[in-house]
Backbone as CSV, one residue per row, in Angstrom:
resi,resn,N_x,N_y,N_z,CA_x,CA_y,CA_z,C_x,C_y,C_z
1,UNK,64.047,27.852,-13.608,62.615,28.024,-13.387,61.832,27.762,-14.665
2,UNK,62.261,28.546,-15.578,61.821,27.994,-17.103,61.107,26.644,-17.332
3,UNK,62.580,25.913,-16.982,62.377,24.495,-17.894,61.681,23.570,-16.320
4,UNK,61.341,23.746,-15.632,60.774,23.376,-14.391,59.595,23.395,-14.839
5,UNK,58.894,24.854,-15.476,57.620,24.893,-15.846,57.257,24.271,-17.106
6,UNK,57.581,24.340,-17.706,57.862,23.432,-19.367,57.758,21.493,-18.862
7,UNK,58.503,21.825,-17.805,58.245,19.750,-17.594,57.286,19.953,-16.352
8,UNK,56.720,21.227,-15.820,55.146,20.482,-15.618,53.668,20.817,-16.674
9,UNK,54.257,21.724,-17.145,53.183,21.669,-18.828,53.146,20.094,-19.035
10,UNK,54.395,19.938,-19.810,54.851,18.687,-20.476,54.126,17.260,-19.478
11,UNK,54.080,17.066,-18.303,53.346,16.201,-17.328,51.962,16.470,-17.157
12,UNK,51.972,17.569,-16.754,49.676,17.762,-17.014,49.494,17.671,-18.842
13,UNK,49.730,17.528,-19.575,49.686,17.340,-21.119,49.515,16.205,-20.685
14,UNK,50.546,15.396,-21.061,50.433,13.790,-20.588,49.523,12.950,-19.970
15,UNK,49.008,13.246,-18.698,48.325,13.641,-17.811,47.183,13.726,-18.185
16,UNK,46.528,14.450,-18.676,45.159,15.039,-19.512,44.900,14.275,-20.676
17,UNK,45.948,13.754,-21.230,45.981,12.682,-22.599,45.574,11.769,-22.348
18,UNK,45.872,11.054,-21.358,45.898,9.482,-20.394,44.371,9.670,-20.213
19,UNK,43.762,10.545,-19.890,42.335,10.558,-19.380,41.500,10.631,-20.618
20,UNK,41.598,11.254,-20.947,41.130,11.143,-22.630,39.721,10.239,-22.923
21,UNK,40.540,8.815,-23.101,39.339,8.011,-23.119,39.253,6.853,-22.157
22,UNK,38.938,5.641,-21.951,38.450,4.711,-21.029,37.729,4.111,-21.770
23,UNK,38.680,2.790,-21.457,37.781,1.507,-21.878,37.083,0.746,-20.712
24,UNK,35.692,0.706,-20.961,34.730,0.279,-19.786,34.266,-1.353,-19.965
25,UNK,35.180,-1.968,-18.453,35.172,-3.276,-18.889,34.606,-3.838,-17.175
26,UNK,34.181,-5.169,-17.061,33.740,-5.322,-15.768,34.895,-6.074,-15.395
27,UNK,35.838,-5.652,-14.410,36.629,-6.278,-13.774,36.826,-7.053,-12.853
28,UNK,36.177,-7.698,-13.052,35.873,-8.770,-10.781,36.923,-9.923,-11.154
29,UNK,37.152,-9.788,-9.419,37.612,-10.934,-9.347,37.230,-12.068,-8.948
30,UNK,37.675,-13.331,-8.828,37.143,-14.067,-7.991,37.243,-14.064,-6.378
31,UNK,36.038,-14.040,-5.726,35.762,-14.062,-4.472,35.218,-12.230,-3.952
32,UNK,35.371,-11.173,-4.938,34.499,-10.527,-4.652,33.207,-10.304,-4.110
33,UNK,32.743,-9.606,-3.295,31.492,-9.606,-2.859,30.933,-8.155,-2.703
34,UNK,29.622,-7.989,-4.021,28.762,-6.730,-4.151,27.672,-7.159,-3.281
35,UNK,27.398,-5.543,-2.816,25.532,-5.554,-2.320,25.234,-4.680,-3.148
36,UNK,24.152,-4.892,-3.955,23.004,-3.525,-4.592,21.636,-3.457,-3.670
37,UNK,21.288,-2.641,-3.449,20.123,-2.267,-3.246,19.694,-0.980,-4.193
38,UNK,18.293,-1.434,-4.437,17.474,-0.726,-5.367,16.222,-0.446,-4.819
39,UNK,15.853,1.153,-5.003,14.597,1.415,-4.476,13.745,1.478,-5.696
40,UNK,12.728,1.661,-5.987,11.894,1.619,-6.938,10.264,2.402,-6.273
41,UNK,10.069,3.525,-7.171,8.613,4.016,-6.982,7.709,3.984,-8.524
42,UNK,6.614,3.406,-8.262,5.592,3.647,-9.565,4.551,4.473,-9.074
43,UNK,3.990,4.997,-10.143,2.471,5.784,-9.805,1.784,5.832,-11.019
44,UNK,0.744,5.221,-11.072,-0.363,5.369,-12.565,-1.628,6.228,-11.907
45,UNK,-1.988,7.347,-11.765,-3.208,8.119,-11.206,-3.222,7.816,-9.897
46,UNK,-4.603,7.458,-9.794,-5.451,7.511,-8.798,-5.556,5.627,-8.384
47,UNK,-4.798,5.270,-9.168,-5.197,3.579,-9.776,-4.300,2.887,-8.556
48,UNK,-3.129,3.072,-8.774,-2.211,2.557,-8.630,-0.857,3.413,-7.612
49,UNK,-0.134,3.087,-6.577,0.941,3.958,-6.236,1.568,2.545,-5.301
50,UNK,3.322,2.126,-5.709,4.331,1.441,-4.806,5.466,1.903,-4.791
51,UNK,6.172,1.336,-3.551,7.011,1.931,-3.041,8.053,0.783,-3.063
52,UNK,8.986,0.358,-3.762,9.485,-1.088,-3.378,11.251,-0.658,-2.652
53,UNK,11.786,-1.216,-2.333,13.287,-1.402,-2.659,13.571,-3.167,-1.760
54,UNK,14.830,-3.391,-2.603,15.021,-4.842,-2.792,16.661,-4.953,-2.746
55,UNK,17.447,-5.723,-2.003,18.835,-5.829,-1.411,19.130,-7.204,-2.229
56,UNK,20.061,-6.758,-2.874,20.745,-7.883,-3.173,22.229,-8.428,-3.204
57,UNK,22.531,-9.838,-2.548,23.915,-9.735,-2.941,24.327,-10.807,-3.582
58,UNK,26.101,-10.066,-4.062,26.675,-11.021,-5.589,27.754,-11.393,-4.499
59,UNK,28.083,-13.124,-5.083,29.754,-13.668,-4.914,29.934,-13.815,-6.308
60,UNK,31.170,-13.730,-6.555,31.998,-14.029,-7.460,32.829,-14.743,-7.387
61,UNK,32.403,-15.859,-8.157,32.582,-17.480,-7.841,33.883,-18.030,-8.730
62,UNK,33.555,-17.366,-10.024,34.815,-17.340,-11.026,34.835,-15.966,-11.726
63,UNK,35.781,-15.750,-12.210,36.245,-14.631,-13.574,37.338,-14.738,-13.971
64,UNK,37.782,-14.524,-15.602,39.070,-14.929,-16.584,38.971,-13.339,-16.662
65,UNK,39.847,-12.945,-17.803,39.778,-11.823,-18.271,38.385,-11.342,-18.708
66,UNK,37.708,-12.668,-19.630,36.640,-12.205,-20.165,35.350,-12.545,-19.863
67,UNK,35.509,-13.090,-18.307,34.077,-13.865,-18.218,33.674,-13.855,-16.632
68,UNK,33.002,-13.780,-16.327,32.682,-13.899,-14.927,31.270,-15.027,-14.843
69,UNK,31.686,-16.039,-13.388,30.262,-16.275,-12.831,30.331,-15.555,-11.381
70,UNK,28.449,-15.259,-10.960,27.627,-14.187,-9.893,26.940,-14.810,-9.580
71,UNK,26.930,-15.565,-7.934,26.159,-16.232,-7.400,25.278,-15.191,-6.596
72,UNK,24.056,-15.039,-6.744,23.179,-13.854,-5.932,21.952,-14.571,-5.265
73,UNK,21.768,-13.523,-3.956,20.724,-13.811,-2.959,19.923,-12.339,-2.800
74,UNK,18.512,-12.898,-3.070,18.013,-11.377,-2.807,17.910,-11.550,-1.002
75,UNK,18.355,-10.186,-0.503,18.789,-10.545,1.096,17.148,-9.906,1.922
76,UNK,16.984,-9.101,0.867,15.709,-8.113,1.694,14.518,-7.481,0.830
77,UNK,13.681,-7.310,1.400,12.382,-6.532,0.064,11.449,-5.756,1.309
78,UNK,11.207,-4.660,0.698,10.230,-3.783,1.242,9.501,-3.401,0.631
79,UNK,8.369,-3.268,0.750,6.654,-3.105,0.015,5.867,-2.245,0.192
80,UNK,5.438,-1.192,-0.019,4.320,-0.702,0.585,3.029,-0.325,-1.049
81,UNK,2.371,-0.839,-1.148,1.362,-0.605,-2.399,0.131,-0.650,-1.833
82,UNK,-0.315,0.275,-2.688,-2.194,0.630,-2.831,-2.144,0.229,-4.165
83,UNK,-3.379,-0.758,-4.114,-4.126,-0.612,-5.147,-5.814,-1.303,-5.426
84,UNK,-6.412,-0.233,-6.393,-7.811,-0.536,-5.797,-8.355,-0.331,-4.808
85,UNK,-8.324,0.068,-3.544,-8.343,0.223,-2.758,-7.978,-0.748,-1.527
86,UNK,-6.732,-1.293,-1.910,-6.139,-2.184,-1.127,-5.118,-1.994,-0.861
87,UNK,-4.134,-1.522,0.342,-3.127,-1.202,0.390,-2.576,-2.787,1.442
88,UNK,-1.177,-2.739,0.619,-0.050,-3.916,0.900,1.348,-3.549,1.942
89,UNK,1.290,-4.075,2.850,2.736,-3.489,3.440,3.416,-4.761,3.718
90,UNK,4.480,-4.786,3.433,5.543,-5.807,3.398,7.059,-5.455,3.846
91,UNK,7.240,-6.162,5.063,9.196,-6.210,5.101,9.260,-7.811,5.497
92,UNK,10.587,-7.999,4.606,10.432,-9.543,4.997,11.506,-9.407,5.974
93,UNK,12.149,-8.725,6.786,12.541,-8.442,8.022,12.071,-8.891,9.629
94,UNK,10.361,-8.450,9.111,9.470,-8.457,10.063,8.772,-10.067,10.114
95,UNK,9.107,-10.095,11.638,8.227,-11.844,11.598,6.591,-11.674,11.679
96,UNK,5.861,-13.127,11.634,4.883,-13.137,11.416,3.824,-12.134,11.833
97,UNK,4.341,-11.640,13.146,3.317,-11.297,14.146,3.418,-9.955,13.989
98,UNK,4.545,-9.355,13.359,4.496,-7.875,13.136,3.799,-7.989,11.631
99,UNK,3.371,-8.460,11.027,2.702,-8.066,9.688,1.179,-8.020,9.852
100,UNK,0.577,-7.590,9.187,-1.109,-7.745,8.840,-1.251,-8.717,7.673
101,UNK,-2.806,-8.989,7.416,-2.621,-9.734,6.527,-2.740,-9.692,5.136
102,UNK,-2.287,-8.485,5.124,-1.879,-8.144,3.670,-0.334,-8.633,3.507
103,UNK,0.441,-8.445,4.670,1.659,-8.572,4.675,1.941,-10.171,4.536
104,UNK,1.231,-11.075,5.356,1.700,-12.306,5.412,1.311,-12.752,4.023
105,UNK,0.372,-12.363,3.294,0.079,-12.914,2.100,1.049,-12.281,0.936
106,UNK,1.508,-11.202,1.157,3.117,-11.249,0.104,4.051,-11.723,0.844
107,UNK,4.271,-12.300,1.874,5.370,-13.130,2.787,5.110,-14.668,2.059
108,UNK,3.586,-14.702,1.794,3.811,-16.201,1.461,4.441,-16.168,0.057
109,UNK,4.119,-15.153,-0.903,4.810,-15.392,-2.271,6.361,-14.762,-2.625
110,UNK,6.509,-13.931,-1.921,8.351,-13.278,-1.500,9.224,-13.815,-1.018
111,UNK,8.838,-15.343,0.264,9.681,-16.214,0.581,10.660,-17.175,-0.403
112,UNK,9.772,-17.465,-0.785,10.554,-18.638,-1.661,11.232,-17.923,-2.321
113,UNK,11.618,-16.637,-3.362,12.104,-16.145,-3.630,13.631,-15.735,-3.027
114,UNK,13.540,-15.390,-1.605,14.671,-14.630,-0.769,15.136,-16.164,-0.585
115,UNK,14.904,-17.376,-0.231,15.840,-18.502,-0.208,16.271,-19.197,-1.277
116,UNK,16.073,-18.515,-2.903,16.550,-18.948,-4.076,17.928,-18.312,-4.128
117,UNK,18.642,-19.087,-5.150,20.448,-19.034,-5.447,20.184,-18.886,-6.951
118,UNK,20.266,-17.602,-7.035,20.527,-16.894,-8.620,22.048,-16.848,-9.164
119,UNK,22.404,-17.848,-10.303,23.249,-17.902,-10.804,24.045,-17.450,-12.320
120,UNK,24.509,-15.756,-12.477,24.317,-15.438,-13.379,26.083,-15.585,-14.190
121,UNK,25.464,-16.015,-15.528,27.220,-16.132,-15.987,26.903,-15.147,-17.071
122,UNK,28.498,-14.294,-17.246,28.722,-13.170,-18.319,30.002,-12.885,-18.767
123,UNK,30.254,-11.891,-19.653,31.487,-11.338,-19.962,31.631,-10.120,-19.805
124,UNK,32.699,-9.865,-19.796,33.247,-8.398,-19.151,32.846,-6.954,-19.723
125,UNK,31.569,-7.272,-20.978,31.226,-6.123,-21.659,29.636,-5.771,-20.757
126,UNK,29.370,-7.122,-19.835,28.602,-7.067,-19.197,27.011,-7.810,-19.108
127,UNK,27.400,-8.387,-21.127,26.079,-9.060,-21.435,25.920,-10.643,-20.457
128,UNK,24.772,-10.506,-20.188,24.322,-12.101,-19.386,24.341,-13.119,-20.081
129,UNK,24.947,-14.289,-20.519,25.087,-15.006,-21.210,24.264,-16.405,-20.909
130,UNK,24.008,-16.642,-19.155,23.273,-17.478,-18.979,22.881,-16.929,-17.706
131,UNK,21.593,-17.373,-17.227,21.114,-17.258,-15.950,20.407,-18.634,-15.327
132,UNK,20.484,-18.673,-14.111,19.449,-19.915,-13.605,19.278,-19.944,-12.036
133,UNK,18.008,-20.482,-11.698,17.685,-19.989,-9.998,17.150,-21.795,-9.930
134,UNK,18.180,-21.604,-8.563,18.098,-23.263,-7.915,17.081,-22.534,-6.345
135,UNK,15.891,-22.802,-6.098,14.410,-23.785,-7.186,14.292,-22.684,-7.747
136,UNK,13.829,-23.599,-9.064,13.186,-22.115,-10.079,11.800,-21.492,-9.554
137,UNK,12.035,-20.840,-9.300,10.927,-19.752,-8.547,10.442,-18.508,-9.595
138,UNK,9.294,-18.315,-10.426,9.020,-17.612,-10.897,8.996,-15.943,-10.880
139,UNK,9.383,-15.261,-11.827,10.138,-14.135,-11.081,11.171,-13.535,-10.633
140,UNK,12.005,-14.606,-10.300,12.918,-14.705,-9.145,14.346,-13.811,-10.334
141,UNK,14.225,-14.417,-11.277,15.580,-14.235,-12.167,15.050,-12.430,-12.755
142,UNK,13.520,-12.251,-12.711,13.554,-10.756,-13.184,14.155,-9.751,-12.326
143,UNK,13.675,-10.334,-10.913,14.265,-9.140,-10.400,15.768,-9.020,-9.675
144,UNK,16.526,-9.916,-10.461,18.106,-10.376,-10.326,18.278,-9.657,-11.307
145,UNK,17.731,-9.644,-12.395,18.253,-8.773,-13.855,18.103,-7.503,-13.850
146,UNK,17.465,-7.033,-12.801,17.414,-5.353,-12.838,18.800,-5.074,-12.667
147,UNK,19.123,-5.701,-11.992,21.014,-5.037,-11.705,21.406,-5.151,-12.626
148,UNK,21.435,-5.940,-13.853,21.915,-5.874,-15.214,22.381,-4.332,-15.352
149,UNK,22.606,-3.490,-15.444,22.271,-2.174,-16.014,22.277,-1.792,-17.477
150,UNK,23.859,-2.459,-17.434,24.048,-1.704,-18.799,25.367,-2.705,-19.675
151,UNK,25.291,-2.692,-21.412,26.271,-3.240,-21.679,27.040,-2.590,-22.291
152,UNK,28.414,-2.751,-22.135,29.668,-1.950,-22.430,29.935,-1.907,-23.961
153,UNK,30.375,-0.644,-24.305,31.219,-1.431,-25.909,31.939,-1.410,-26.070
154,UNK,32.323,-1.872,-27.298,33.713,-2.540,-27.305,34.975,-1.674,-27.713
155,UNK,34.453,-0.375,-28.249,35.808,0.665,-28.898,35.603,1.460,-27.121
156,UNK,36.830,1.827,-27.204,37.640,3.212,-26.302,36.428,4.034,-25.947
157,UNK,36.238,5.031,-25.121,34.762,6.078,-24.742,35.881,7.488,-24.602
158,UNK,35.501,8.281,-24.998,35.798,9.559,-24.740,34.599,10.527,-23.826
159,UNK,34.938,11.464,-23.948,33.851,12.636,-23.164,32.812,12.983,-24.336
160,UNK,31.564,12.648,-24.426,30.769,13.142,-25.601,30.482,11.832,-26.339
161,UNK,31.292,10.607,-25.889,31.230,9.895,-27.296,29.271,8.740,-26.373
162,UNK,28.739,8.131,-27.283,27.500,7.834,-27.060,27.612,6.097,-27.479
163,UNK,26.729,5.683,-27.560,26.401,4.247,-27.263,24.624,3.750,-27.395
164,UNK,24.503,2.826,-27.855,22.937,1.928,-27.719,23.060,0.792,-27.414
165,UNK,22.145,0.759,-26.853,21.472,-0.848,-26.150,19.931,-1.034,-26.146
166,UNK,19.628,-2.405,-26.683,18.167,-2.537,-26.351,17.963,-3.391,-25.455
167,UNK,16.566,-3.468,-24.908,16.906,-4.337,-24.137,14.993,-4.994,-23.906
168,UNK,14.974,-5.927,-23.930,13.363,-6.672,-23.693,12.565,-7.034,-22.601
169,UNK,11.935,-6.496,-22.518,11.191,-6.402,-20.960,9.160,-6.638,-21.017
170,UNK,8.920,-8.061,-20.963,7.824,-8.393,-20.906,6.736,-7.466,-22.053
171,UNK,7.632,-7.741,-23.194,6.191,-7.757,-24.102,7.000,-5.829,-24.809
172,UNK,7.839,-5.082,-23.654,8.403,-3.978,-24.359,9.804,-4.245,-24.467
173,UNK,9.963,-2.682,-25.633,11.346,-3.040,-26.411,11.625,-1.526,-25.900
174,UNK,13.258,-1.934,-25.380,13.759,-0.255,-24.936,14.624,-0.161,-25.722
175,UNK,15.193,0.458,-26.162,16.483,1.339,-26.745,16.964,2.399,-26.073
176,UNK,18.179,2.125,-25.371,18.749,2.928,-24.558,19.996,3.809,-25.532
177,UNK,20.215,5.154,-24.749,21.176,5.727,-25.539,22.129,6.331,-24.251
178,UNK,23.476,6.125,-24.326,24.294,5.951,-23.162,25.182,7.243,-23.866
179,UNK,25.453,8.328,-22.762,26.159,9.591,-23.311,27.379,9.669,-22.131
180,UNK,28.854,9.877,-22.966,29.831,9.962,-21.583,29.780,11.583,-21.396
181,UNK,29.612,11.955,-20.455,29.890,13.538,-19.916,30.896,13.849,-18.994
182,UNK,31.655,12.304,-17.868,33.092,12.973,-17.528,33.542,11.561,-17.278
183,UNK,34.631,11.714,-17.525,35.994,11.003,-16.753,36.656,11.718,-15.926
184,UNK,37.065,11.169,-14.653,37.660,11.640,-13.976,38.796,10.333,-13.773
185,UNK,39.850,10.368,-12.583,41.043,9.510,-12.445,40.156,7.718,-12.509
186,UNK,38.809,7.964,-11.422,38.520,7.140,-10.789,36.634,6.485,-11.082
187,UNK,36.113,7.688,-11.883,34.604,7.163,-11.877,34.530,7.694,-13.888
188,UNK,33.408,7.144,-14.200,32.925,7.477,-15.389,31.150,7.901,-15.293
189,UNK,30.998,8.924,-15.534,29.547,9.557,-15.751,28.797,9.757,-17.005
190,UNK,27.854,8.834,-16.782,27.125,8.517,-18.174,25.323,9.214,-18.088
191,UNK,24.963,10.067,-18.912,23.618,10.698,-19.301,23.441,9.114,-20.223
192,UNK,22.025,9.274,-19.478,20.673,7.622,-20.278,19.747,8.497,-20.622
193,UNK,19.497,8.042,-21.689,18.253,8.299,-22.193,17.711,7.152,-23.032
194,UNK,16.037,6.910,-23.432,16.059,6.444,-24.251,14.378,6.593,-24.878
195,UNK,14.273,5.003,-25.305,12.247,5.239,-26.313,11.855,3.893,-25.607
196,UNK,10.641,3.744,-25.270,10.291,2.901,-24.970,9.167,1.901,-26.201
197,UNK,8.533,1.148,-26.799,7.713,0.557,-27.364,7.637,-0.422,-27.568
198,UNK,6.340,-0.827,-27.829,5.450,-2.370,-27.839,4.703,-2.351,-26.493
199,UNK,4.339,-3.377,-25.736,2.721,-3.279,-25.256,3.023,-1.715,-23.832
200,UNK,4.023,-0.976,-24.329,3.820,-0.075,-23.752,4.817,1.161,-24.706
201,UNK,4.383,2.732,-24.486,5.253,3.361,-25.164,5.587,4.091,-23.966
202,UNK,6.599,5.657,-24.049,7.219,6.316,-23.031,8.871,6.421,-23.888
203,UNK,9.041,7.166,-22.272,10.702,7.733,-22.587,11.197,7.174,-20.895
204,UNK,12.941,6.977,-21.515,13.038,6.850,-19.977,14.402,8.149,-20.319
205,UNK,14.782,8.402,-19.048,15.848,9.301,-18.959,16.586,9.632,-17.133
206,UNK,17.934,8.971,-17.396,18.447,9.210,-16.095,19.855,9.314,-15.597
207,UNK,20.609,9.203,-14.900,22.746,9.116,-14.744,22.785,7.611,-14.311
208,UNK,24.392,7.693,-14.629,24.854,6.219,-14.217,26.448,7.191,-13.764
209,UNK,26.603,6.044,-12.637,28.790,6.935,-12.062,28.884,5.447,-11.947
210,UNK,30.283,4.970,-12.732,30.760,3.746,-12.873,32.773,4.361,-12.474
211,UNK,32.172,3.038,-11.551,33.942,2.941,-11.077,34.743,2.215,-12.486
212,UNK,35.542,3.643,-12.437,36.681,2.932,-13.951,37.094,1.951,-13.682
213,UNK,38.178,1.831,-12.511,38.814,0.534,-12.523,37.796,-0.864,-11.970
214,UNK,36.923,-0.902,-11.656,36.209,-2.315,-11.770,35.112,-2.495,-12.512
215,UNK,34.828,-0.971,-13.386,33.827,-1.072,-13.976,32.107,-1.392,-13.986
216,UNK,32.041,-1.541,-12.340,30.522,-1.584,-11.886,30.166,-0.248,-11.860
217,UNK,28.918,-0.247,-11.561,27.934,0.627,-12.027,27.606,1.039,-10.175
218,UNK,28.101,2.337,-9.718,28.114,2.677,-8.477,26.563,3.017,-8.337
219,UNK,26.167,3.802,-9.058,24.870,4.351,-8.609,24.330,4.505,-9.940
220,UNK,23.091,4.215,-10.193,21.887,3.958,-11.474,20.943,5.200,-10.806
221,UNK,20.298,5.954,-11.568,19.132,6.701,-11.679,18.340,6.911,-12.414
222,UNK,16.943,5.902,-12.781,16.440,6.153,-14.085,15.099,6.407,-13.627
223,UNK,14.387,7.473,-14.664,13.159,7.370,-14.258,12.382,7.127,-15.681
224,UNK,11.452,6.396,-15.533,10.408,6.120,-17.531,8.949,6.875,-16.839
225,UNK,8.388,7.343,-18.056,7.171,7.815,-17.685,6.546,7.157,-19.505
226,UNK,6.041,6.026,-19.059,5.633,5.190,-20.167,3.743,5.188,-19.850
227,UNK,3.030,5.069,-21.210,1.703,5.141,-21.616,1.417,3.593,-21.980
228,UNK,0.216,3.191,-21.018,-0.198,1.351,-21.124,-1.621,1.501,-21.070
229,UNK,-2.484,1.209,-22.241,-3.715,0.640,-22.070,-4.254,1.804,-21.947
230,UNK,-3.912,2.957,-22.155,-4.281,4.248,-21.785,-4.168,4.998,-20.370
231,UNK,-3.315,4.389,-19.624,-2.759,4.956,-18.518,-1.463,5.261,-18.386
232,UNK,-1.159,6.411,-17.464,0.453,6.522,-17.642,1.164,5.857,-16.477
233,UNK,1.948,5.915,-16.494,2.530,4.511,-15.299,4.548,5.433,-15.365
234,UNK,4.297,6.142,-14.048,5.936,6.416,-14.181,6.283,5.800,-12.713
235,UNK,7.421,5.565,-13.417,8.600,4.778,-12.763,9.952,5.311,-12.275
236,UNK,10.405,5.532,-11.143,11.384,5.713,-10.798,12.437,5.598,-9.747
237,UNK,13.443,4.859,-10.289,14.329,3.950,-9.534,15.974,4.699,-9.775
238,UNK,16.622,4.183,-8.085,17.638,4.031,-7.547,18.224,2.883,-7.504
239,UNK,19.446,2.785,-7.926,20.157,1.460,-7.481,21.448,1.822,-7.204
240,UNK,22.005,1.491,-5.841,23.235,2.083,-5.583,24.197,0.786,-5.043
241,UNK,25.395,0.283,-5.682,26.385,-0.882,-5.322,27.388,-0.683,-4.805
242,UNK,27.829,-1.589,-3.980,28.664,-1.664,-3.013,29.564,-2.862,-3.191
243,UNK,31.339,-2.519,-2.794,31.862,-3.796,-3.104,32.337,-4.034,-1.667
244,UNK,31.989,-5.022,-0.685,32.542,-5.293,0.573,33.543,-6.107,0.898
């Protein structure tokens, strides 16, 4: 009985060691296929209030150890915004005759978009190395890059251990700060925080649960409550992925 218990000490030791740290790498293969969908809410006062979320999906066309190409289609978009006293409702679901004409007039500029082929190439730490949308459709590649989330680094992660990333977004500069708080067999849980500045300031702060072994980013939660022009403008988004 003794030494029975001694070699399962000796195995949960082991066991508990192995978990330790995690190296966070994007693993796809070729012919994989993700859906993300992302909801997104803003509100600046009295000014401004939308409601978006936006479906997107990835093939995975190639990947080596260190590189992947992501052929993406945004599949769906939903709208609902006031502003000024103009409120917008949009599903591009809905045919002509179910929209108003607030709706058909973001149908005319959201189309061309949902029949563009976003083509993103990267490496397994996650940085985008090239992007391009066959027709180039303005726009089209920003809101392909929201799924970006996050880029990996390159030493081992433990529980506690932290991370930065910046990242450039029309005129602002973020600096993200990435905190590990668990490993488990199968997911990794990361605390975001970060600073926002340039033509806008703020904080953002939110979780990320990343599947260890393929290294995508299961579910994103961030919210920024950033200051523009003298208004505050918060933001807060869901993005949850799927591998089918």
């Amino acid at each position: 009985m003794k030494k029975l218990l001694i070699l399962i000490v000796i195995a949960f030791t082991i066991n508990t060691n192995a978990q330790e740290s995690t190296l966070l790498r994007l693993n796809y293969k070729k012919g994989d296929v993700y859906v993300t969908t992302m909801s997104m809410s803003q509100e600046m006062g009295d000014m401004m209030s939308m409601d978006m979320s936006i479906k997107m999906t990835a093939n995975i066309t190639a990947s080596t150890a260190d590189t992947f190409v992501s052929v993406m289609k945004i599949s769906g978009v939903t709208m609902d915004m006031s502003q000024g006293g103009m409120t917008i409702n949009y599903d591009s679901s809905k045919s002509d005759e179910d929209l108003d004409a607030s709706g058909k007039m973001m149908k005319a500029q959201m189309e061309p978009m949902l029949k563009a082929v976003i083509t993103l190439k990267g490496n397994s730490l996650g940085e985008i190395t090239e992007t391009s949308v066959e027709p180039n459709i303005p726009g089209t590649s920003d809101l392909a890059n929201q799924s970006n989330n996050v880029v990996y680094p390159k030493k081992a992660l433990r529980v506690g251990d932290t991370w930065t990333m910046n990242k450039k977004d029309k005129g602002m500069s973020i600096d993200f700060i990435y905190k590990v708080t668990s490993i488990t067999r199968t997911n990794v849980l990361l605390d975001v925080a970060g600073k926002v500045s340039g033509n806008a300031t703020g904080t953002v702060k939110g979780t990320m649960d990343i599947d260890k072994n393929s290294g995508v980013p299961l579910t994103a939660k961030i919210d920024m409550d950033l200051t523009t022009q003298g208004q505050v403008l918060t933001t807060k988004m869901v993005a949850t992925t799927s591998k089918q």
